[in-house]
PDB file of N, CA, C and O in Angstrom:
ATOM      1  N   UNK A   1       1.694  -9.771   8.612  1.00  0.00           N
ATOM      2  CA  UNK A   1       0.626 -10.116   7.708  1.00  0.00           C
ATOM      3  C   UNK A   1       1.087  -9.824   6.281  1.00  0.00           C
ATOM      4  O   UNK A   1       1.575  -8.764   5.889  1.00  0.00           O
ATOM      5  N   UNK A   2       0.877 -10.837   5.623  1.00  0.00           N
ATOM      6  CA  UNK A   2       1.312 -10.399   4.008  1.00  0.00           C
ATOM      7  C   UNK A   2      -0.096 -10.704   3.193  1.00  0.00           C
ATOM      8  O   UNK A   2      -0.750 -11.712   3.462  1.00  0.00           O
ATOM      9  N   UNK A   3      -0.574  -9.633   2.035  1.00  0.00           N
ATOM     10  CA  UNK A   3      -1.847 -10.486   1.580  1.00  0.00           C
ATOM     11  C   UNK A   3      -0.985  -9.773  -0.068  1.00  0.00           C
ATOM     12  O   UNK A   3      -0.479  -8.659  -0.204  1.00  0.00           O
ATOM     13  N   UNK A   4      -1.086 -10.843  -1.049  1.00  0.00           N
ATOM     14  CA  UNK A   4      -0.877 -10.989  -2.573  1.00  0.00           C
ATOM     15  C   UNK A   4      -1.556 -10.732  -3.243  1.00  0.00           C
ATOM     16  O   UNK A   4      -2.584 -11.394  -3.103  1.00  0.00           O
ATOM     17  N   UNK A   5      -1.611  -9.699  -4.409  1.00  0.00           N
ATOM     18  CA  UNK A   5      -2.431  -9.855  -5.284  1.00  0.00           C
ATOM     19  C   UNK A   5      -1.559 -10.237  -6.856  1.00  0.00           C
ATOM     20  O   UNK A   5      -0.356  -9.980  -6.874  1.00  0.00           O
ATOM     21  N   UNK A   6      -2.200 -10.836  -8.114  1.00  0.00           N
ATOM     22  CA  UNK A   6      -0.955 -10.362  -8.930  1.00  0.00           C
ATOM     23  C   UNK A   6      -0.115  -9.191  -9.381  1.00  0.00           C
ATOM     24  O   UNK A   6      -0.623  -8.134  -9.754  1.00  0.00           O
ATOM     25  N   UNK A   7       0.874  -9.358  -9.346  1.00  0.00           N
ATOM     26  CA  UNK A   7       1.830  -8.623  -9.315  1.00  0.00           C
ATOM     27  C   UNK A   7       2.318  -7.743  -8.303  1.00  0.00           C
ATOM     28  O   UNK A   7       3.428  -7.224  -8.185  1.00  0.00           O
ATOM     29  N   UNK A   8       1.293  -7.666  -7.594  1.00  0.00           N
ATOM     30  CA  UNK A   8       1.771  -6.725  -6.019  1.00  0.00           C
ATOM     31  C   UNK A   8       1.657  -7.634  -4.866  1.00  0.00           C
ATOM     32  O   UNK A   8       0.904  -8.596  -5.009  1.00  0.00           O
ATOM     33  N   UNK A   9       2.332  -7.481  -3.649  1.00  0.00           N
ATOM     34  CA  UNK A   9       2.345  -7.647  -2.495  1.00  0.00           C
ATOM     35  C   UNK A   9       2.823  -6.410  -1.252  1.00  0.00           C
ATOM     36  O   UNK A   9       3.779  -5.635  -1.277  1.00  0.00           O
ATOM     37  N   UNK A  10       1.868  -6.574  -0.325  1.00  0.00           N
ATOM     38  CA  UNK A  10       1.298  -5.748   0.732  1.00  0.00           C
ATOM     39  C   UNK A  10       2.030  -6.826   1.796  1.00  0.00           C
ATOM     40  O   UNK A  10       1.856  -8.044   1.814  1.00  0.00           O
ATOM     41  N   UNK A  11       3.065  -5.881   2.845  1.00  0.00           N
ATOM     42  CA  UNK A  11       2.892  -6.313   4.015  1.00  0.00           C
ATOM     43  C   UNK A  11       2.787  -5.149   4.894  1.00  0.00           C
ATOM     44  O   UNK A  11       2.883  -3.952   4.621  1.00  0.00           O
ATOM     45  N   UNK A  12       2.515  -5.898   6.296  1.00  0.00           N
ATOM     46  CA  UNK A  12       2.388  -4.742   7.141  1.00  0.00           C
ATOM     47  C   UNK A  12       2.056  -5.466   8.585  1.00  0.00           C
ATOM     48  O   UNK A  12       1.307  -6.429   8.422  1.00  0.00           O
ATOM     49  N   UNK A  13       2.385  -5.265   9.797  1.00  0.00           N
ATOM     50  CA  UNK A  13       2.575  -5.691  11.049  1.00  0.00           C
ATOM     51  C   UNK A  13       0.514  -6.376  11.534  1.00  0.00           C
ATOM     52  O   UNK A  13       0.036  -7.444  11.917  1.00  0.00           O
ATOM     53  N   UNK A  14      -0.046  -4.978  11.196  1.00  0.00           N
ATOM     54  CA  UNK A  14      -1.512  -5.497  11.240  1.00  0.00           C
ATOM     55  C   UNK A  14      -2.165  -5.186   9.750  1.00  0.00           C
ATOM     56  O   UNK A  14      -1.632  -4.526   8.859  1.00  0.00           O
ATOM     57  N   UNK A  15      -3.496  -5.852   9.709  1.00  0.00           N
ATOM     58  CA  UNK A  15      -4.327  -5.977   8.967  1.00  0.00           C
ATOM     59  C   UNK A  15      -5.651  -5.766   9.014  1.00  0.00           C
ATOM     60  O   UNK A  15      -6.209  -6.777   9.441  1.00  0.00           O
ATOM     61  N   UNK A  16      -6.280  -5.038   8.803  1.00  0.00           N
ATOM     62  CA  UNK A  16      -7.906  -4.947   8.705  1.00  0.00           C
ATOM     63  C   UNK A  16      -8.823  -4.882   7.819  1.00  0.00           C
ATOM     64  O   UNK A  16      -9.007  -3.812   7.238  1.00  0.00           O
ATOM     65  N   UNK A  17      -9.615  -6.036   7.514  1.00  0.00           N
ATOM     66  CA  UNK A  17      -9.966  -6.414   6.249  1.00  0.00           C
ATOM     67  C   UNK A  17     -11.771  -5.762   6.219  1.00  0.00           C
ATOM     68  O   UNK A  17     -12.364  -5.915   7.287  1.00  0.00           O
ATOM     69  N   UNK A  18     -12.359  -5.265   5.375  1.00  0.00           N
ATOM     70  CA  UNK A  18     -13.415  -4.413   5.712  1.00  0.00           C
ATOM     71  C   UNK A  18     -14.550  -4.981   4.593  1.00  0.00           C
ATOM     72  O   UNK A  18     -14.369  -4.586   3.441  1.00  0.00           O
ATOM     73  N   UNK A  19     -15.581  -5.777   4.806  1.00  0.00           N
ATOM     74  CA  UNK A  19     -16.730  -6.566   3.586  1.00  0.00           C
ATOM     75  C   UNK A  19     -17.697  -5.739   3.183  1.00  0.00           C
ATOM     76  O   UNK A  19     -18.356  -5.227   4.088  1.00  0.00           O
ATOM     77  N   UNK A  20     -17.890  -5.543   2.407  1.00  0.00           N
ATOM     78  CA  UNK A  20     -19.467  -4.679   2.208  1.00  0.00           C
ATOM     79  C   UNK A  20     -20.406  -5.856   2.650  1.00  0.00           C
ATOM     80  O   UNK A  20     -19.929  -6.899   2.201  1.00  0.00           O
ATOM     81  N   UNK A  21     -21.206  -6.020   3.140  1.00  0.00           N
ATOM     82  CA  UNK A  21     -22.211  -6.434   3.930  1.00  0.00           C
ATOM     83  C   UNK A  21     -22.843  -7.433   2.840  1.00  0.00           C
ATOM     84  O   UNK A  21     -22.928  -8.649   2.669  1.00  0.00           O
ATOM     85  N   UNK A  22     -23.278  -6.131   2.138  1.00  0.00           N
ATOM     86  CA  UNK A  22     -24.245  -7.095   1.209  1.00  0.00           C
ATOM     87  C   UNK A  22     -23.939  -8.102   0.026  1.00  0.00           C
ATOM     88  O   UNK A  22     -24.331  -9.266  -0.046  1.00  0.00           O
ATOM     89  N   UNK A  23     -23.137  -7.397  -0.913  1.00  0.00           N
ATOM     90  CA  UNK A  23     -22.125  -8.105  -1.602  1.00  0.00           C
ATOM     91  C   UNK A  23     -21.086  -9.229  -1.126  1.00  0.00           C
ATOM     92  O   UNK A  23     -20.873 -10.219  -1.827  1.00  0.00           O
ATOM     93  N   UNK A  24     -20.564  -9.057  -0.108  1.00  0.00           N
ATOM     94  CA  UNK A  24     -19.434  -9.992   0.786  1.00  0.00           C
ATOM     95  C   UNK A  24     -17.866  -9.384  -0.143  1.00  0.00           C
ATOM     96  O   UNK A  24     -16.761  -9.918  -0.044  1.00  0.00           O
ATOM     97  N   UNK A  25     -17.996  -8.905  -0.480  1.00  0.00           N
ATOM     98  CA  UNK A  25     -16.660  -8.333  -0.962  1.00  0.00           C
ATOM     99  C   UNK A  25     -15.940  -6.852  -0.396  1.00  0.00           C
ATOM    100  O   UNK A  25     -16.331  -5.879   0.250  1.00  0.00           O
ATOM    101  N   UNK A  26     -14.455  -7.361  -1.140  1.00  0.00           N
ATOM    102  CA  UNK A  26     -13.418  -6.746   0.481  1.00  0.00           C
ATOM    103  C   UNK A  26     -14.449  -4.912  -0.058  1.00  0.00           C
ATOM    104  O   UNK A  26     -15.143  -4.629  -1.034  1.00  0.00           O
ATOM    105  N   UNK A  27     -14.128  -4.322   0.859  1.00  0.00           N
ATOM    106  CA  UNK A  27     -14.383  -2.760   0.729  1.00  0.00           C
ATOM    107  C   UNK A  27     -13.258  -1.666   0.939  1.00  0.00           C
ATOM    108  O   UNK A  27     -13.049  -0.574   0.409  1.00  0.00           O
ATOM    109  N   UNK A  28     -12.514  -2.515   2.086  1.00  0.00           N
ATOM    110  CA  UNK A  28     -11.547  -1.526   2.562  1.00  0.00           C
ATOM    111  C   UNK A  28     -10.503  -2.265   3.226  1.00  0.00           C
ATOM    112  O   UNK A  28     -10.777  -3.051   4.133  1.00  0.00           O
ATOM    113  N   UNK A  29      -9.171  -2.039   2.782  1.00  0.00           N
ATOM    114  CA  UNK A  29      -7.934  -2.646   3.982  1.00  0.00           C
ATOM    115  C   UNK A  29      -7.463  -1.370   4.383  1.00  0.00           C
ATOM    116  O   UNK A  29      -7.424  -0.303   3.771  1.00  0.00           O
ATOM    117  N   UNK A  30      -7.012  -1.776   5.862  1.00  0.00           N
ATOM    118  CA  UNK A  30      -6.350  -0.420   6.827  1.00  0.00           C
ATOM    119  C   UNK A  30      -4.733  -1.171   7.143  1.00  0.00           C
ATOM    120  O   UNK A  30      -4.786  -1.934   8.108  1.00  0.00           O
ATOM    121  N   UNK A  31      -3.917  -1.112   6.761  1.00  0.00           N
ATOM    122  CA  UNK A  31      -3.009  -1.670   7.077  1.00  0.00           C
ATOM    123  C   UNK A  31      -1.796  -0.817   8.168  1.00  0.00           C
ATOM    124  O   UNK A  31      -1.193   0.121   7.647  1.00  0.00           O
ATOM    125  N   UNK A  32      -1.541  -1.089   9.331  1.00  0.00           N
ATOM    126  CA  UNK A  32      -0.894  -0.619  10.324  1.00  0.00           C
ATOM    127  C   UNK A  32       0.556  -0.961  11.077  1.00  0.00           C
ATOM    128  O   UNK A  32       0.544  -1.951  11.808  1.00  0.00           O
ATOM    129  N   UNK A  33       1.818  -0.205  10.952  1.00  0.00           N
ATOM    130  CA  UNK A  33       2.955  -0.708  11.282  1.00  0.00           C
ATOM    131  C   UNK A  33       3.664  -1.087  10.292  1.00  0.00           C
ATOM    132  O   UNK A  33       3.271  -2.089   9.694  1.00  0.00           O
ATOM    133  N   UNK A  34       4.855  -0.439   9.846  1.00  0.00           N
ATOM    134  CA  UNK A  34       5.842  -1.112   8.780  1.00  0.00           C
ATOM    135  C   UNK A  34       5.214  -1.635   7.552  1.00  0.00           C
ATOM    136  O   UNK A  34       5.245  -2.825   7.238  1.00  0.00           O
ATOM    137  N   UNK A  35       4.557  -0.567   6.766  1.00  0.00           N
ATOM    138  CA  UNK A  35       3.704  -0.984   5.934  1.00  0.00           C
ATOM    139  C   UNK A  35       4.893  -1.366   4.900  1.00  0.00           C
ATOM    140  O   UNK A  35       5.840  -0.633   5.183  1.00  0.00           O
ATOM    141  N   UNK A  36       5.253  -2.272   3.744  1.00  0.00           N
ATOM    142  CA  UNK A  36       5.545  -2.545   2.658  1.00  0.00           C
ATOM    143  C   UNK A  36       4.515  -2.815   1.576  1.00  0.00           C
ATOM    144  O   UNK A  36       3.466  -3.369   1.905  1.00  0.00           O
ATOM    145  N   UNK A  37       4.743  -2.447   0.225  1.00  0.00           N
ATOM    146  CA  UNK A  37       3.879  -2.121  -0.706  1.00  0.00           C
ATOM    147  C   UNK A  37       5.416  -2.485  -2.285  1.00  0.00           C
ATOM    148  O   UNK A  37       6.298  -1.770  -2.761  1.00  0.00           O
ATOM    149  N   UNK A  38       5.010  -3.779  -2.519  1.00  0.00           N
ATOM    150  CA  UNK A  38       6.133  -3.762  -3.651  1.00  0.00           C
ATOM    151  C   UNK A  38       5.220  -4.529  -4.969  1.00  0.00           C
ATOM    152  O   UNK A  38       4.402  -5.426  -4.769  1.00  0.00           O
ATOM    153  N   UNK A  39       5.647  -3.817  -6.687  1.00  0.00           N
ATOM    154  CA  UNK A  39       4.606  -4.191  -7.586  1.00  0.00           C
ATOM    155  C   UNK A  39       6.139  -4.181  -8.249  1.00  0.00           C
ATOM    156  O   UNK A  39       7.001  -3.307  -8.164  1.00  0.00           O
ATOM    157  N   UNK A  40       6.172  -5.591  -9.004  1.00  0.00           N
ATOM    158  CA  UNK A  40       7.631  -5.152  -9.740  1.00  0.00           C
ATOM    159  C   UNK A  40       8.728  -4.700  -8.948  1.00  0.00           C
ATOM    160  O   UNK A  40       8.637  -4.869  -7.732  1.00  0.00           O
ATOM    161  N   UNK A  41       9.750  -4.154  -9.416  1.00  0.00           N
ATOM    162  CA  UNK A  41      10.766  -3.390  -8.963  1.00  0.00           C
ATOM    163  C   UNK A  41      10.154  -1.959  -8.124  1.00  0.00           C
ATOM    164  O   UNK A  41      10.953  -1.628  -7.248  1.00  0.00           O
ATOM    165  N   UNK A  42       9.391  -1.391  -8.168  1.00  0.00           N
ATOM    166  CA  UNK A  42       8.877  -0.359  -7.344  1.00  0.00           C
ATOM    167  C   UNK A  42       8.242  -1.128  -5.673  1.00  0.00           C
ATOM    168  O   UNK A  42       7.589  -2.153  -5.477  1.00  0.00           O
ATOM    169  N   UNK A  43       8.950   0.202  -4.438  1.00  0.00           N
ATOM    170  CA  UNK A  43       8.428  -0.310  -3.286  1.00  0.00           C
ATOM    171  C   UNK A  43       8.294   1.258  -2.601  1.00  0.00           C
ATOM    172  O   UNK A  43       8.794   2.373  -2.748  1.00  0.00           O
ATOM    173  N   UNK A  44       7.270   0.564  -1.749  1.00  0.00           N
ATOM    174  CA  UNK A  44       6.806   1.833  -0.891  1.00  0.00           C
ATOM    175  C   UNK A  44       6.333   1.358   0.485  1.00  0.00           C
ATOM    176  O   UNK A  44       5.718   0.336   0.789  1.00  0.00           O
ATOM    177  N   UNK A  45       6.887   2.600   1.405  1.00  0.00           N
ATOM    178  CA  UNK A  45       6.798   2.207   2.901  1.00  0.00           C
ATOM    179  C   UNK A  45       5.867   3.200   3.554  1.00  0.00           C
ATOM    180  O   UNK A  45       5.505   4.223   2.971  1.00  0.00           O
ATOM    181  N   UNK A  46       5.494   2.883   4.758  1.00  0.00           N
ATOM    182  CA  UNK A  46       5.184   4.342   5.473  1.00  0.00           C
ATOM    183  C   UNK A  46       4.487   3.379   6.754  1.00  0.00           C
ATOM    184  O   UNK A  46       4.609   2.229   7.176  1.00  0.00           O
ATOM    185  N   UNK A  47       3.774   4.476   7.045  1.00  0.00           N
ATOM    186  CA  UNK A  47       2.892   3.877   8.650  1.00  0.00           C
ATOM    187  C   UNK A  47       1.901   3.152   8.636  1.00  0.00           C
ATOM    188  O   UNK A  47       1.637   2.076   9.172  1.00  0.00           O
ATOM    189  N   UNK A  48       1.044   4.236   7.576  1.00  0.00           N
ATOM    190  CA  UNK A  48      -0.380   3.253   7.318  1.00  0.00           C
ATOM    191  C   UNK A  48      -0.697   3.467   5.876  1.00  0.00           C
ATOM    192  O   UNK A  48      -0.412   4.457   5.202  1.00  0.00           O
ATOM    193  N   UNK A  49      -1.407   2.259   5.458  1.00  0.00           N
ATOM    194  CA  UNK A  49      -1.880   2.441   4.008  1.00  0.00           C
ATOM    195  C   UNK A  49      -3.321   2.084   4.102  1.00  0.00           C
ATOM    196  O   UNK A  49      -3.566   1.190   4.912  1.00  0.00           O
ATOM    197  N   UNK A  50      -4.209   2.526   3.526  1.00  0.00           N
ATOM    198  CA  UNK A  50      -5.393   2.405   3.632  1.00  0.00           C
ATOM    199  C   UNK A  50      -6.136   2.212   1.650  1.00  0.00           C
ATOM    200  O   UNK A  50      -6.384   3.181   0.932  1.00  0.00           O
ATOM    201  N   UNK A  51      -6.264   1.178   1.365  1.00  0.00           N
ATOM    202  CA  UNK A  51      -6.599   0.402   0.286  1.00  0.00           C
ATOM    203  C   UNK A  51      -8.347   0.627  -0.024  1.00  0.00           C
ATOM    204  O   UNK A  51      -9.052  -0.166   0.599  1.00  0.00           O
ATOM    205  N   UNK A  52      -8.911   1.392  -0.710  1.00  0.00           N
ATOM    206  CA  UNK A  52     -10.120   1.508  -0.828  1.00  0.00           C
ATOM    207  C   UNK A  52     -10.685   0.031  -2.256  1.00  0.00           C
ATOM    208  O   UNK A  52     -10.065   0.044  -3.319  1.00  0.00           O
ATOM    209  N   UNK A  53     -11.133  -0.398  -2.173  1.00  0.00           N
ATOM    210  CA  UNK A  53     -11.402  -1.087  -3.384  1.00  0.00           C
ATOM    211  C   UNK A  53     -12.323  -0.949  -4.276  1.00  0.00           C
ATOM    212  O   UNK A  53     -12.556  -1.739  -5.191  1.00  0.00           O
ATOM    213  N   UNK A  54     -13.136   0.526  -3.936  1.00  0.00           N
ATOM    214  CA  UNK A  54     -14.609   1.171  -4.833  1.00  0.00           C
ATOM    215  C   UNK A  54     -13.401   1.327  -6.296  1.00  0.00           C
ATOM    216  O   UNK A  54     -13.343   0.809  -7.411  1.00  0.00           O
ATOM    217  N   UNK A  55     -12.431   2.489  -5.411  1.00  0.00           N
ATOM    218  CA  UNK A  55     -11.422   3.294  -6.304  1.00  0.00           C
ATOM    219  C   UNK A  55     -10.467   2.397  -7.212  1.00  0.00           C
ATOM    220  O   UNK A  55     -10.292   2.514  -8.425  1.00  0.00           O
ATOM    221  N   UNK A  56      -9.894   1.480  -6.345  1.00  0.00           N
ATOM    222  CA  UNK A  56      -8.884   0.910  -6.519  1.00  0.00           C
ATOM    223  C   UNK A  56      -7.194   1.426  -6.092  1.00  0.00           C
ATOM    224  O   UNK A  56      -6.218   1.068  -6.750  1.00  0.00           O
ATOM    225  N   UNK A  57      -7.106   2.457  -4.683  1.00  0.00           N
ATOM    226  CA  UNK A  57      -6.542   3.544  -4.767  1.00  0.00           C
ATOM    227  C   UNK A  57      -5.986   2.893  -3.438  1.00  0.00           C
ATOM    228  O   UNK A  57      -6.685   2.177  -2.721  1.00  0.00           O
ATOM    229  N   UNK A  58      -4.602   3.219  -3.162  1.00  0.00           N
ATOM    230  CA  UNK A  58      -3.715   3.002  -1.804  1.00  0.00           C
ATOM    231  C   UNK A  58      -3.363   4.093  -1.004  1.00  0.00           C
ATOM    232  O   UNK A  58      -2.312   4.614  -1.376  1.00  0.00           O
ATOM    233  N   UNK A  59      -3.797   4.526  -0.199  1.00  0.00           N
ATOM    234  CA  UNK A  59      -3.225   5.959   0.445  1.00  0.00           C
ATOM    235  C   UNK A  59      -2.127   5.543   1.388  1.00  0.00           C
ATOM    236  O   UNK A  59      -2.141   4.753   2.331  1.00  0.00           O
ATOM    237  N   UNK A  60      -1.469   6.060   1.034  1.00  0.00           N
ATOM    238  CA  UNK A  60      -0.375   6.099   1.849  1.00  0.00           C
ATOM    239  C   UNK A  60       0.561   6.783   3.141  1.00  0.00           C
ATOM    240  O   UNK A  60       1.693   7.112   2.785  1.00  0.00           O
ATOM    241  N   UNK A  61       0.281   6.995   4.357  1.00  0.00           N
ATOM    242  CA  UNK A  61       0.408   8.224   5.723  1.00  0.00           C
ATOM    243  C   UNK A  61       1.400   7.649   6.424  1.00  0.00           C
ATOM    244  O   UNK A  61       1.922   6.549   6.605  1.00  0.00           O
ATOM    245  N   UNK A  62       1.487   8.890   6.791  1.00  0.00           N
ATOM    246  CA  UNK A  62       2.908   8.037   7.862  1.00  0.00           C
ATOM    247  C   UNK A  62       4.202   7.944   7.514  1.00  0.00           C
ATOM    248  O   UNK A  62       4.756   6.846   7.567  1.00  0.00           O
ATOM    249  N   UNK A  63       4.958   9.204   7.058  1.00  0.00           N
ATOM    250  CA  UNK A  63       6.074   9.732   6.469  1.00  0.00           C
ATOM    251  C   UNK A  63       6.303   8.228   5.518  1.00  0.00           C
ATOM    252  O   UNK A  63       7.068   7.274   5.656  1.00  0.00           O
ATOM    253  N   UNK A  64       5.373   8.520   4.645  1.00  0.00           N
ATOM    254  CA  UNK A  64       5.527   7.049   3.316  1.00  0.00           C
ATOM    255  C   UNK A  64       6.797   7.725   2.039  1.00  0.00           C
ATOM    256  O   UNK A  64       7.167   8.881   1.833  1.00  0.00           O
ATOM    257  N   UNK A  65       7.191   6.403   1.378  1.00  0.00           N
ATOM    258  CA  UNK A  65       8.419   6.745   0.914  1.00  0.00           C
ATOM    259  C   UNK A  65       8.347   5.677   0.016  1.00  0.00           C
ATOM    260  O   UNK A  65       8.081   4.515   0.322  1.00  0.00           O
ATOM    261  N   UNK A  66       8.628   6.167  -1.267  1.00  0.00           N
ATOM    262  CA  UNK A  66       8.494   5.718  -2.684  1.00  0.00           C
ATOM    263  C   UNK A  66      10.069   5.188  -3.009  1.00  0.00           C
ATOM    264  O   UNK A  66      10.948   5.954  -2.614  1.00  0.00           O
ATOM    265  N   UNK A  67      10.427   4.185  -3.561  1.00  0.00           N
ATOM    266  CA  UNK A  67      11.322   4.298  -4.310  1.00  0.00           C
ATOM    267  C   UNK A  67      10.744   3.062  -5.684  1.00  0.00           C
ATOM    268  O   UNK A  67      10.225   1.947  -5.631  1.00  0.00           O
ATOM    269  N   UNK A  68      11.258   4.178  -7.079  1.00  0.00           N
ATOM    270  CA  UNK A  68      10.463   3.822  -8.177  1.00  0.00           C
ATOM    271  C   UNK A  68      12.110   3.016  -8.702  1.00  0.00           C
ATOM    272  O   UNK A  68      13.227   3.222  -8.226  1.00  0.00           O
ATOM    273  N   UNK A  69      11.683   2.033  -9.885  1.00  0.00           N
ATOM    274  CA  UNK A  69      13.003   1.682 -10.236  1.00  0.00           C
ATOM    275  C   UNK A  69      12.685   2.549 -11.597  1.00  0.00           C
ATOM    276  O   UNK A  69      11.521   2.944 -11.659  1.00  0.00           O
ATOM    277  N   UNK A  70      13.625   2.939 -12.805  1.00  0.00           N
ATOM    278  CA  UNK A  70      13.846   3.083 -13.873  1.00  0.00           C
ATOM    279  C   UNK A  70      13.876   2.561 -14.800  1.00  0.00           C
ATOM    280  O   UNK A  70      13.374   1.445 -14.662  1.00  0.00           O
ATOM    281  N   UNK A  71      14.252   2.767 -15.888  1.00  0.00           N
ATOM    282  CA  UNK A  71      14.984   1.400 -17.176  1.00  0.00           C
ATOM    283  C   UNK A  71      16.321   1.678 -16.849  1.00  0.00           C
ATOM    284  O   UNK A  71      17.088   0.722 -16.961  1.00  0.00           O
ATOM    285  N   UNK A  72      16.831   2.829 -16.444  1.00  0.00           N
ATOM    286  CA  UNK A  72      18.696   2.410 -16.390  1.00  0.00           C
ATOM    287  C   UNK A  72      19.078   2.256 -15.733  1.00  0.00           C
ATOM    288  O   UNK A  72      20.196   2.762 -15.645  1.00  0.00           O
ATOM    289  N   UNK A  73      18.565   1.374 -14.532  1.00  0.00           N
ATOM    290  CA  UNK A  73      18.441   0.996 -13.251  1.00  0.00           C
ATOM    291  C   UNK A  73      18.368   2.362 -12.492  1.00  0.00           C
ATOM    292  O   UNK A  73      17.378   1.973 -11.871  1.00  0.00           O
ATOM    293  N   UNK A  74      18.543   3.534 -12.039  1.00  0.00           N
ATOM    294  CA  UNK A  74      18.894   4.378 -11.392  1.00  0.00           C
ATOM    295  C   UNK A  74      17.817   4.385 -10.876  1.00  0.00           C
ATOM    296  O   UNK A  74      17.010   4.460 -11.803  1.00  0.00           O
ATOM    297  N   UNK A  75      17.149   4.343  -9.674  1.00  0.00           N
ATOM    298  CA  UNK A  75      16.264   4.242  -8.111  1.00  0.00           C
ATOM    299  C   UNK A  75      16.216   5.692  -8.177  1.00  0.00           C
ATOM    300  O   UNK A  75      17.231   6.372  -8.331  1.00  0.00           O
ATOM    301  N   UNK A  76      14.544   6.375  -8.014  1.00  0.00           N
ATOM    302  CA  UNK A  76      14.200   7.163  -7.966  1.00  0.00           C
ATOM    303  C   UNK A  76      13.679   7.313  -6.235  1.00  0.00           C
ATOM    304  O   UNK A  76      13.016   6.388  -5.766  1.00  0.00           O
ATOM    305  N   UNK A  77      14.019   8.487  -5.384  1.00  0.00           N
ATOM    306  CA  UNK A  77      13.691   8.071  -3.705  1.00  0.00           C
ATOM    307  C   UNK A  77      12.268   9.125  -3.721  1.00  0.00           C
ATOM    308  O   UNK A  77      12.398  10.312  -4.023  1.00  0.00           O
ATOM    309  N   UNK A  78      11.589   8.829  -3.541  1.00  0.00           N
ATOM    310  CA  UNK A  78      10.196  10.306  -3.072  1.00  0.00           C
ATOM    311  C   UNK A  78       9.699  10.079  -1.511  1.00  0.00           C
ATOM    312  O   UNK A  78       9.061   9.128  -1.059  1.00  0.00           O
ATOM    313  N   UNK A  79      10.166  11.189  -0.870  1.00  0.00           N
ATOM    314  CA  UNK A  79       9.630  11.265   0.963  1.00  0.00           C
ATOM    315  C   UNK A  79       8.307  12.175   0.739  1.00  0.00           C
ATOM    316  O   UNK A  79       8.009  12.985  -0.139  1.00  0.00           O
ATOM    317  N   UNK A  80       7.681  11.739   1.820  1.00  0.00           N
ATOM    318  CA  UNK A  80       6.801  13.191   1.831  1.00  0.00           C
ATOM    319  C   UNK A  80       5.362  12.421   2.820  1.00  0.00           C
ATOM    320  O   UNK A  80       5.123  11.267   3.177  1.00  0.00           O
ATOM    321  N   UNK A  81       4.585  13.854   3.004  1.00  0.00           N
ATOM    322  CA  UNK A  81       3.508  12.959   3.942  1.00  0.00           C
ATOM    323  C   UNK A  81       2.470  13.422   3.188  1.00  0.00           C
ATOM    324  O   UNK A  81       2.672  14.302   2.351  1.00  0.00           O
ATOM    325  N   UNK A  82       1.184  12.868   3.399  1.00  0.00           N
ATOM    326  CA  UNK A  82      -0.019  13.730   3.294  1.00  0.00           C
ATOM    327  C   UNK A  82      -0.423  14.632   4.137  1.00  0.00           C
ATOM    328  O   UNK A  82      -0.322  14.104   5.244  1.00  0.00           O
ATOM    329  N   UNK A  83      -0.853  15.766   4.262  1.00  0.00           N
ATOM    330  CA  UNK A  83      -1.557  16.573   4.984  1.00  0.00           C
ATOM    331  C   UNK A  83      -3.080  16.589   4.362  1.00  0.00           C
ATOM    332  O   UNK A  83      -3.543  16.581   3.221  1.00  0.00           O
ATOM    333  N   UNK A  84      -3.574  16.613   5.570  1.00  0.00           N
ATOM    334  CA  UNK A  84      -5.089  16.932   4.809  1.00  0.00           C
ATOM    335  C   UNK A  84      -6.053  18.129   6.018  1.00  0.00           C
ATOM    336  O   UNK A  84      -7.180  18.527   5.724  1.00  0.00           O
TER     337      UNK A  84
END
């Protein structure tokens, strides 16, 4: 499943798209399996990403993993999980 927005694109094996009822607009994506997350030169992986759209905020679980680009090209790597 791939879904676009400008400048970013989201993939990920599944998709779950979540409406507020009343409004008809998205509320929530749960995205599951080989998540990819690329905006520009920056990409990020992990298990699951979960996209709130009140916030505008991507959580990222599932030993997720950043790599940022720079200006002098040099690739920045960040591992790590959430605990909560």
């Amino acid at each position: 499943m791939v879904a676009i927005q400008t400048g970013r694109e989201l993939k990920a094996d599944k998709m779950e798209v979540f409406f507020d009822p009343q409004s008809k607009k998205i509320q929530k994506v749960v995205c599951t399996g080989h998540v990819e997350v690329t905006q520009g030169e920056n990409k990020s992986y992990s298990e699951i990403a979960v996209y709130s759209a009140d916030d505008q905020k991507l959580i990222l679980t599932g030993r997720p993993k950043l790599i940022m680009s720079t200006e002098g090209g040099n690739d920045i790597n960040i591992f790590g999980n959430l605990s909560q």
